[in-house]
N, C-alpha and C positions, 0 to 999 in steps of 0.2 A: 677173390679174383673175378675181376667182368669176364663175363660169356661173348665172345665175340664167331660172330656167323661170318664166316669167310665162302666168298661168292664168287663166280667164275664161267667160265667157258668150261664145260664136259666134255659134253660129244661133239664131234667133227663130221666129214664124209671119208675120213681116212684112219688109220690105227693107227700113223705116224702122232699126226694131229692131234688124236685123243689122247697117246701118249705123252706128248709134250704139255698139253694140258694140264693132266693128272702131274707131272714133273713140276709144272708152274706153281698149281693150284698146293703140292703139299709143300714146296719151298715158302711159298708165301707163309703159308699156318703156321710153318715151323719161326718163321720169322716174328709171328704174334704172338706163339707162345713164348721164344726166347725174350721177348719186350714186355714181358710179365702178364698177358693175358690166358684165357683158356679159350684157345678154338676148337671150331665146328669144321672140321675139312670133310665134306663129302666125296672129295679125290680119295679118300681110303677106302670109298664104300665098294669098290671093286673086289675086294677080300670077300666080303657077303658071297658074291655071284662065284667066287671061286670054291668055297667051304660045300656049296649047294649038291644036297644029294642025289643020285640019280631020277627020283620021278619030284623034288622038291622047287618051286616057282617062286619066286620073287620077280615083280613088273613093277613098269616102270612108273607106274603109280605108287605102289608098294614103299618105293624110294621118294618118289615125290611126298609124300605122307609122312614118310619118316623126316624129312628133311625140313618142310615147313612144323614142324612138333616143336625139330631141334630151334630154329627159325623166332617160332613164338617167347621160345623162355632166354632169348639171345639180351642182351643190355645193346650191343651194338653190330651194326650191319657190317662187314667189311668187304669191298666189291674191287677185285684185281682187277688189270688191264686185260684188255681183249675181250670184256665182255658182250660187248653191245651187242652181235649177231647172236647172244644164247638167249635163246626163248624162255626157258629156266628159270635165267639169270634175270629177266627184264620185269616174270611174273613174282618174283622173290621182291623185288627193290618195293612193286607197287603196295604186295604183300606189310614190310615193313613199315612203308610209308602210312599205309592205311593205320596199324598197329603203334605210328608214332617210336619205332624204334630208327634211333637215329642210322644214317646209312653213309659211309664216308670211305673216299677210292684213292686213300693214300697213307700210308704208316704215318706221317706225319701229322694229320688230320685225326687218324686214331689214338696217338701216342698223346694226342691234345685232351681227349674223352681219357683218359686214366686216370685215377680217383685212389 
């Protein structure tokens, strides 16, 4: 199964915003994995900050690190709508691009990279 890095808008200036993101972000994954891939949805990573023990830290470096790790060992980039204003999202694409892993913002376009 290819590893596919699913990429996106996170954080907002509102909870509404973040929410619908997180909403987007793991409809989308869910849609990669039912078209036979395995995705990387960092939209689940809000569980972490939730499990977190009273004096235990997770930053947002922390996540940033975990997520280009996941990033590195990806076959293909997968980058939703709405991304362009994610700062994230824009150091992620260069990330791939640098590491030659292909990067494509549309099912269509990725369902073409399946092997």
């Amino acid at each position: 199964m290819q590893r596919v890095y699913v990429a996106g808008a996170y954080s907002a200036d509102n909870v509404m915003d973040v929410l619908n993101n997180i909403r987007r972000g793991i409809k989308a994954s869910t849609e990669v994995f039912l078209s036979g891939f395995a995705p990387f949805c960092p939209w689940l990573d809000f569980h972490y900050q939730l499990m977190l023990g009273e004096n235990e830290i997770l930053t947002i470096d922390n996540y940033y690190e975990y997520s280009i790790s996941w990033l590195k060992v990806s076959d293909i980039m997968y980058v939703i709508s709405n991304w362009q204003s994610s700062k994230g999202t824009i150091e992620e694409i260069k990330f791939a691009n640098e590491e030659r892993i292909p990067v494509v913002y549309s099912m269509q376009e990725l369902k073409k990279l399946k092997i």
